[in-house]
C-alpha positions as semicolon CSV with decimal commas, in nm:
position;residue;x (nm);y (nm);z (nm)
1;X;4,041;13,432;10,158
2;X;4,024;13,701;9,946
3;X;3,856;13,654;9,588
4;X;4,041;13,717;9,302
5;X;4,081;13,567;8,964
6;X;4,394;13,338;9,095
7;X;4,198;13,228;9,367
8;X;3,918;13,082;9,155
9;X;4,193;12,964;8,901
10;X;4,371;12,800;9,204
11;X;4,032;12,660;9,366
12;X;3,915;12,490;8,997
13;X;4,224;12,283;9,047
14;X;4,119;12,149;9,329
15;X;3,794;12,064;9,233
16;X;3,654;12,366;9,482
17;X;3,690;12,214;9,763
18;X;3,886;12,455;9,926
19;X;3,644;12,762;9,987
20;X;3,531;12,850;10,304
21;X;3,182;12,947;10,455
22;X;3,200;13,328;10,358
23;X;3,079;13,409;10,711
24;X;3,054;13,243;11,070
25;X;2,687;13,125;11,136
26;X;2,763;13,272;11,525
27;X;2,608;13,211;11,865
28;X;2,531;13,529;12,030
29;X;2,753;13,673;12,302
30;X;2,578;13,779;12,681
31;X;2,703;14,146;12,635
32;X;2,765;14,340;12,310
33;X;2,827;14,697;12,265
34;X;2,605;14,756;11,972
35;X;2,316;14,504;11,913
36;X;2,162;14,573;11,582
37;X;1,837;14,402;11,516
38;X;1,777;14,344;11,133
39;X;1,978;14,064;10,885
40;X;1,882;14,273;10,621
41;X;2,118;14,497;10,390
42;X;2,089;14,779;10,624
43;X;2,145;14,590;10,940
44;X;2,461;14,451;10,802
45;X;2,597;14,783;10,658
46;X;2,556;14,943;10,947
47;X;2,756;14,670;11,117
48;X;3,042;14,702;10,859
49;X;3,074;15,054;10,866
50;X;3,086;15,061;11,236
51;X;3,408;14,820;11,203
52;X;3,596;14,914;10,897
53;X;3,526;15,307;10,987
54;X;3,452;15,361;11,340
55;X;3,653;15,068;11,483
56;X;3,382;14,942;11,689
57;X;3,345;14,550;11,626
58;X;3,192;14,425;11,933
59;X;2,898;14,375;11,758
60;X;2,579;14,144;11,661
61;X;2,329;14,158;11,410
62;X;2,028;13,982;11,542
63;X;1,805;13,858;11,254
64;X;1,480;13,652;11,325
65;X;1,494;13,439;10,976
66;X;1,809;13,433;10,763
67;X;2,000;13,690;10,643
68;X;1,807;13,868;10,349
69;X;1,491;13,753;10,390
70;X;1,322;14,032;10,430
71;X;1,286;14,338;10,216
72;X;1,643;14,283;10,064
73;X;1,535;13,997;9,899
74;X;1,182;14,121;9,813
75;X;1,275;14,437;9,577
76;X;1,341;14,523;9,227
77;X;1,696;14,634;9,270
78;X;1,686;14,969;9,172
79;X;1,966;15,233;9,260
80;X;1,953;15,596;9,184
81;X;2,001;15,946;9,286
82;X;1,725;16,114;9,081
83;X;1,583;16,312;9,381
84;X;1,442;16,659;9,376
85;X;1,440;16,810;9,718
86;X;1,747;16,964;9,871
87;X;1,723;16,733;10,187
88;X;1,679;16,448;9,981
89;X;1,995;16,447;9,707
90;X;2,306;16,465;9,899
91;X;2,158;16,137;10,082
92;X;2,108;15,984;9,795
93;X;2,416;16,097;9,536
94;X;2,622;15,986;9,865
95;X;2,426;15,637;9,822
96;X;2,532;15,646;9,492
97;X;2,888;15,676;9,504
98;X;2,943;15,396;9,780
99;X;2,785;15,196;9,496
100;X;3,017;15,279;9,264
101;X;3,291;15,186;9,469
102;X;3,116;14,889;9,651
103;X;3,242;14,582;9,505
104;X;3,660;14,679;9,535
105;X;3,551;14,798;9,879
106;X;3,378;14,448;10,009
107;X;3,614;14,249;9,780
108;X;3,271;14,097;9,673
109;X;3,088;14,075;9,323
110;X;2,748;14,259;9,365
111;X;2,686;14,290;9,009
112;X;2,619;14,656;9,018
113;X;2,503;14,771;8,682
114;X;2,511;15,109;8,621
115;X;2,241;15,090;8,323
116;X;2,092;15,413;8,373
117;X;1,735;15,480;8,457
118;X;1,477;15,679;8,227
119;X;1,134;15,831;8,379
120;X;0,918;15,891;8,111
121;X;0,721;16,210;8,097
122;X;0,358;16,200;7,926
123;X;0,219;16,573;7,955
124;X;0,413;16,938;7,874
125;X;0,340;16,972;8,229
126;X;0,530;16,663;8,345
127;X;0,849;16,745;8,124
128;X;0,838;17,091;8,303
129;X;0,829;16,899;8,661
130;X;1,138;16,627;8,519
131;X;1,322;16,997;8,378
132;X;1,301;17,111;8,737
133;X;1,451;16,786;8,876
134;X;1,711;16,785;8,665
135;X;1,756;17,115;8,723
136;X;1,830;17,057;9,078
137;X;2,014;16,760;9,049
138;X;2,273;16,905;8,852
139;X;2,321;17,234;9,050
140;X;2,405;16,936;9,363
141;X;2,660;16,803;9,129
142;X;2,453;16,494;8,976
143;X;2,409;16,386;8,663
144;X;2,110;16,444;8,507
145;X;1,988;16,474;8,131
146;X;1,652;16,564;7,940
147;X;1,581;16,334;7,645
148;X;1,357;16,398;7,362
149;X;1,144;16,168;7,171
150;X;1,355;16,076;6,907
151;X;1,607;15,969;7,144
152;X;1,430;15,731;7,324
153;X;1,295;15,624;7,016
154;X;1,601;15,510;6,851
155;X;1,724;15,384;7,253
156;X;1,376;15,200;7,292
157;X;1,208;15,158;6,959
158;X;0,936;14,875;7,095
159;X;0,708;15,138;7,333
160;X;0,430;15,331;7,237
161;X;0,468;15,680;7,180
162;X;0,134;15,762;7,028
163;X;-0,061;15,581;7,320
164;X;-0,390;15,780;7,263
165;X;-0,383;15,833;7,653
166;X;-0,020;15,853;7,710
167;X;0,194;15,981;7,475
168;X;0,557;15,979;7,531
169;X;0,679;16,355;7,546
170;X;1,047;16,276;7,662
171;X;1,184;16,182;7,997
172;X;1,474;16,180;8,220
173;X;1,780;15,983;8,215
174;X;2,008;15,951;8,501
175;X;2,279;15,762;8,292
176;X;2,497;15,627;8,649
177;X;2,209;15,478;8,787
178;X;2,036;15,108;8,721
179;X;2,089;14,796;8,910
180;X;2,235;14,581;9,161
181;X;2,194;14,205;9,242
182;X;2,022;14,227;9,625
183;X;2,104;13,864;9,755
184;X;2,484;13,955;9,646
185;X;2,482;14,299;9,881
186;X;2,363;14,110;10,164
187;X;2,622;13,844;10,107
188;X;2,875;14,103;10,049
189;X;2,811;14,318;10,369
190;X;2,807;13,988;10,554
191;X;3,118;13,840;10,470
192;X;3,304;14,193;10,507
193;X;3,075;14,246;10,833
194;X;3,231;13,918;10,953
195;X;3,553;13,913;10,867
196;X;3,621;14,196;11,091
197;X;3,465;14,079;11,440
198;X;3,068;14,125;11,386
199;X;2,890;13,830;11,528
200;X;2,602;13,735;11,265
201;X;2,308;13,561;11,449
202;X;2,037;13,417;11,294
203;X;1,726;13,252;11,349
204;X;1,687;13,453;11,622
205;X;1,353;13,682;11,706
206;X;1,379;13,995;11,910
207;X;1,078;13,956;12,154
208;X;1,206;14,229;12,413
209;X;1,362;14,545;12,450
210;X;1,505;14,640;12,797
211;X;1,501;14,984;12,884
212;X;1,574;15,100;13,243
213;X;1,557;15,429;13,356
214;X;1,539;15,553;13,023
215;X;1,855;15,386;12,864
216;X;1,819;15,063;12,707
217;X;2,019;14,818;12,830
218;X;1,965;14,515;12,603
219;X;1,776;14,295;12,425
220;X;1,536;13,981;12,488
221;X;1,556;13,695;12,212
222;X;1,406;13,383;12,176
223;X;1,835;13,260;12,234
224;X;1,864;13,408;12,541
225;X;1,923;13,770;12,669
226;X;2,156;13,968;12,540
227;X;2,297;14,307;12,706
228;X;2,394;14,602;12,461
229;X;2,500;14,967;12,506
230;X;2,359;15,067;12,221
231;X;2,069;14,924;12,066
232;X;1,994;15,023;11,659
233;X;1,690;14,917;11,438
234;X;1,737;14,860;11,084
235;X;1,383;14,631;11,055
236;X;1,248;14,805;10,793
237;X;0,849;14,690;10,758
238;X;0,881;14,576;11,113
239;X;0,963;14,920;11,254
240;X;0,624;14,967;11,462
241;X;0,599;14,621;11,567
242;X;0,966;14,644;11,690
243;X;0,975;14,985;11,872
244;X;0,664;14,925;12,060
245;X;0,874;14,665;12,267
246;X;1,074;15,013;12,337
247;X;0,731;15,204;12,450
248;X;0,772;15,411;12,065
249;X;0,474;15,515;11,842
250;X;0,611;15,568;11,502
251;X;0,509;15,789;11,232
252;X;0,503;15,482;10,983
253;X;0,247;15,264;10,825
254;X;0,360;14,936;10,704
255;X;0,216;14,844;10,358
256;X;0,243;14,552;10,121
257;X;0,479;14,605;9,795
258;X;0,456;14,333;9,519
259;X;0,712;14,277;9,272
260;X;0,690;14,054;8,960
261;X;0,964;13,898;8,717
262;X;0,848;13,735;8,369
263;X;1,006;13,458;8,190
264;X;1,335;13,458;8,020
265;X;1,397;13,696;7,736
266;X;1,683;13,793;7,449
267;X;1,810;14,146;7,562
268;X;1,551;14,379;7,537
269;X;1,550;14,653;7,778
270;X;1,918;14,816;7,821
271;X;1,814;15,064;8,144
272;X;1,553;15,062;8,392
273;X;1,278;15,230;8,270
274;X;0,960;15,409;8,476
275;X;0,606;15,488;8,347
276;X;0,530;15,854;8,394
277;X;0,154;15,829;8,355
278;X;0,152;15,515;8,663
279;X;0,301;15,355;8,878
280;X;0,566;15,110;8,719
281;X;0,885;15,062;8,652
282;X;1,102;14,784;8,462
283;X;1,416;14,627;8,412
284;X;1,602;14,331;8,268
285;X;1,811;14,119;8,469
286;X;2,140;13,944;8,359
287;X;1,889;13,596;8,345
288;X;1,655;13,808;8,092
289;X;1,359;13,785;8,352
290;X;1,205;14,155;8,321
291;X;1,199;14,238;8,657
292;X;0,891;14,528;8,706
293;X;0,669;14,677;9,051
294;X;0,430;14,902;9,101
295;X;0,222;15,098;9,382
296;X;0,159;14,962;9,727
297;X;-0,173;14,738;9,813
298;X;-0,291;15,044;10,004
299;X;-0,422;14,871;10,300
300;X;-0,208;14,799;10,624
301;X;-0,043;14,488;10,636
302;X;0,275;14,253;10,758
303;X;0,168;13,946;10,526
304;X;0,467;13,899;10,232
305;X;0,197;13,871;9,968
306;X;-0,065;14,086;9,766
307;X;-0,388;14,071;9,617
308;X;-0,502;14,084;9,264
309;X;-0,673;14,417;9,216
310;X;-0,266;14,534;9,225
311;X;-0,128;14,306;8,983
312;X;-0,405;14,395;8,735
313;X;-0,327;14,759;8,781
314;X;0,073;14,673;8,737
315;X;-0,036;14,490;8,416
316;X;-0,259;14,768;8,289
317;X;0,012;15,041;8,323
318;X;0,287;14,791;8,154
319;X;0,032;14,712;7,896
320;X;-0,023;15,047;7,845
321;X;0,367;15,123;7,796
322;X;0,500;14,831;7,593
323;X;0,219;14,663;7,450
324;X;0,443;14,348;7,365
325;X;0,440;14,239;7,702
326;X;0,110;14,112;7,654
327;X;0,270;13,801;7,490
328;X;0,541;13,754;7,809
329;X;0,476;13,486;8,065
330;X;0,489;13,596;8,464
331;X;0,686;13,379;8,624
332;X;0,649;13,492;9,025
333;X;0,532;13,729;9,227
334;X;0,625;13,843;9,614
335;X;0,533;14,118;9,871
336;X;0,751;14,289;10,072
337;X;0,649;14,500;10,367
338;X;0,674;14,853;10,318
339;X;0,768;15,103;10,592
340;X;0,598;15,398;10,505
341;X;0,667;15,717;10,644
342;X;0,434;16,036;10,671
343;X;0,629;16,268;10,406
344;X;0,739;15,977;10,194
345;X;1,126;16,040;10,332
346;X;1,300;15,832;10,574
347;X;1,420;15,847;10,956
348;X;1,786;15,789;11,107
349;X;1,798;15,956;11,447
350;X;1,820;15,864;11,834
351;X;1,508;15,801;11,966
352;X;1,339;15,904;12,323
353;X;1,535;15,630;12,472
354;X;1,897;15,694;12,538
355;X;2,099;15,428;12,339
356;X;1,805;15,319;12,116
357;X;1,832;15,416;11,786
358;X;1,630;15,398;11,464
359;X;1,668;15,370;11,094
360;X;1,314;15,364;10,949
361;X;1,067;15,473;10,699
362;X;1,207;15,425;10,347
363;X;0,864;15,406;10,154
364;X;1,034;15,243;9,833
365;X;1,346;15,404;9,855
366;X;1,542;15,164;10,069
367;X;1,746;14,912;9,837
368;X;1,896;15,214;9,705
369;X;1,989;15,394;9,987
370;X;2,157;15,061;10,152
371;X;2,493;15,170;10,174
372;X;2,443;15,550;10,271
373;X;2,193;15,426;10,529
374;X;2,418;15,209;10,681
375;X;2,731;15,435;10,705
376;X;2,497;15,723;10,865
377;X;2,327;15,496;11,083
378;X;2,694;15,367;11,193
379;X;2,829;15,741;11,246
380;X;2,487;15,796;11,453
381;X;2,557;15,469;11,678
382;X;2,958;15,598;11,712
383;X;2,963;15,921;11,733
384;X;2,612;16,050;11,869
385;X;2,537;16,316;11,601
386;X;2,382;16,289;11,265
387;X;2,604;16,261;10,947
388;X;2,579;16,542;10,744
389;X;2,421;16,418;10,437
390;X;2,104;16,288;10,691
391;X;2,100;16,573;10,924
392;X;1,715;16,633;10,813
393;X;1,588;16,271;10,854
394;X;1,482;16,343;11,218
395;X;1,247;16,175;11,362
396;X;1,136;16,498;11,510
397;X;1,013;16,695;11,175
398;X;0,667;16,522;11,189
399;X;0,593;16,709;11,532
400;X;0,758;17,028;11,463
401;X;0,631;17,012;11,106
402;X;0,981;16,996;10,916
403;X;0,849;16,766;10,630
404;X;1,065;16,637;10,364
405;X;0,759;16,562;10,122
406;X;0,971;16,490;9,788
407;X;0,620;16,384;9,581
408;X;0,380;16,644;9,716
409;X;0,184;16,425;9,888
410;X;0,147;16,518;10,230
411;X;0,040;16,314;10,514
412;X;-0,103;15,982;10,329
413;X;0,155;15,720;10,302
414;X;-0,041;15,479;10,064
415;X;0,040;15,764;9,787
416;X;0,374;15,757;9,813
């Protein structure tokens, strides 16, 4: 069925009892030609993209839990293009645009909200750095626009500007980029996924891959084994643990990410806003929940929850920015597990093994980069060459020392 406003004018007539299941809960085939472990929003992209652009539908994505509950359901729903680095922007901006579009395209309501998102700058030095991003943004073709106090000021009247510590110099306002609801992408991919031939399977755990004579040739679950031609990870956090069934050593540690969303509120915040002087950034969702993260744990970990010392910190640098929210309940707190690569930048490329494929190492970046990621990692898996706008995520560059280090940061993922 497609959605439409008739449809849900013809369904309240009935009392909704006519709506389907909006995919097939399937049982997985013996033989596949593209098994793609991950449920999450890039698994499922990737699936859709390889049907509805590269015609190739005989395919299953393997997911150990449900669909979405991993790092697509553990984020803060941020999407942007505000990158600096030539490598980095093209990825992104293309990210960017499939979002626009995403919703007619998937005939699905993912309550993309193109808010706009401000970084705050806090030093002469800092505005110079955001000057040069925008800078470069806009000679790629992407919006991109200085702000001065006053502006923000009359746009966000409750922060503190004279902070003793941190006053607000300016920032930088990407005006197309904001928000998106992450259960609804998932849900969205899915059903679209679906509907054309891909074979969702869930609740069931990769605990095998088989490789022979350097090709892999399928997949052991914990429903059986299942034969593929091509094989393709999209497991975010679980990268490591999931190519070492392959023989891989990664580049990637996998850290703990918390995220936090406070009670109810009247509208308050109208984009999603980052602290320039720490880690943090905010937003308000349609519910009024402010929905704000910060830094990683810093320590190596696969658990879905943090520890205090980082929620403090969080609280200090929102403190620190809107002093208010000292009066605003927390409601939760979760973890997701963070894949983080060695330069901060991600990996889609072939692996050693012929047929295995990877799409790893997005640090924090990898809600927002869901539907780029999963239309290069599908021209990868069809075609056998890179797209063009991830030709320098190779998971090469960390031996031959191409580094995409967009923060400056070097070699220590727990800064990034």
């Amino acid at each position: 069925m497609r959605y439409s406003g008739f449809s849900l004018i013809a369904q309240s007539l009935k009392g909704h009892a006519g709506w389907g299941p909006a995919w097939r809960d399937a049982s997985p085939k013996s033989t596949y030609d593209v098994v793609i472990i991950g449920g999450g929003g890039h698994g499922l992209a990737t699936a859709y993209y390889l049907a509805s652009r590269y015609g190739v539908s005989n395919v299953a994505v393997i997911e150990k839990g449900y669909i979405g509950s991993g790092n697509a359901g553990r984020n803060t729903t941020i999407i942007r293009s505000n990158y600096l680095l030539s490598e980095n922007i093209p990825f992104f901006e293309s990210s960017m645009k499939l979002w626009e579009g995403l919703e007619q395209e998937l005939n699905y309501n993912a309550m993309v909200s193109q808010r706009g998102a401000l970084l705050l700058c806090h030093s002469d030095a800092q505005r110079d750095a955001f000057a040069r991003r925008g800078n470069a943004m806009r000679l790629a073709g992407v919006d991109a626009e200085i702000m001065e106090v006053e502006q923000i000021r009359a746009m966000l009247p409750f922060l503190d500007y004279e902070n003793a510590r941190f006053p607000i110099r300016g920032g930088l306002m990407q005006w197309r980029a904001g928000t998106a609801r992450h259960d609804a992408v998932v849900w969205g991919y899915a059903r679209a996924a679906d509907a054309r031939g891909v074979d969702i399977v869930q609740n069931c755990e990769v605990t095998g891959i088989s490789v022979e004579n350097g090709r892999v040739v399928g997949v052991d679950t914990t429903r059986g084994q299942i034969k593929a031609k091509k094989v393709a990870l999209a497991v975010a956090g679980n990268s490591s643990r999931v190519a070492a069934m392959a023989g891989l050593r990664l580049p990637i540690e996998s850290h703990v990410l918390q995220a936090f969303v406070s009670e109810g509120l009247k509208p308050l915040l109208n984009c999603v806003l980052t602290f320039g002087a720490g880690h943090l950034y905010i937003s308000q969702s349609d519910k009024g929940g402010l929905v704000f993260g910060g830094g990683i744990d810093g320590y190596n970990s696969y658990a879905q929850r943090g520890n205090l010392p980082t929620i403090e910190d969080v609280m200090e640098a929102a403190m620190g920015l809107w002093p208010a929210l000292g009066r605003v309940r927390v409601l939760r707190h979760w973890g997701g597990i963070m894949d983080m690569s060695m330069d901060g930048s991600p990996i889609i490329d072939h692996t050693s093994v012929q047929g295995l494929y990877i799409n790893a190492g997005w640090c924090y970046g990898g809600f927002k980069a869901t539907p780029a990621s999963g239309m290069c990692l599908a021209h990868l898996v069809a075609k056998d060459e890179p797209h063009p706008v991830a030709a320098a995520y190779r998971l090469d560059r960390f031996a031959t020392g191409r580094l995409i280090d967009e923060r400056g940061m070097g070699a220590q993922p727990n800064l990034h």
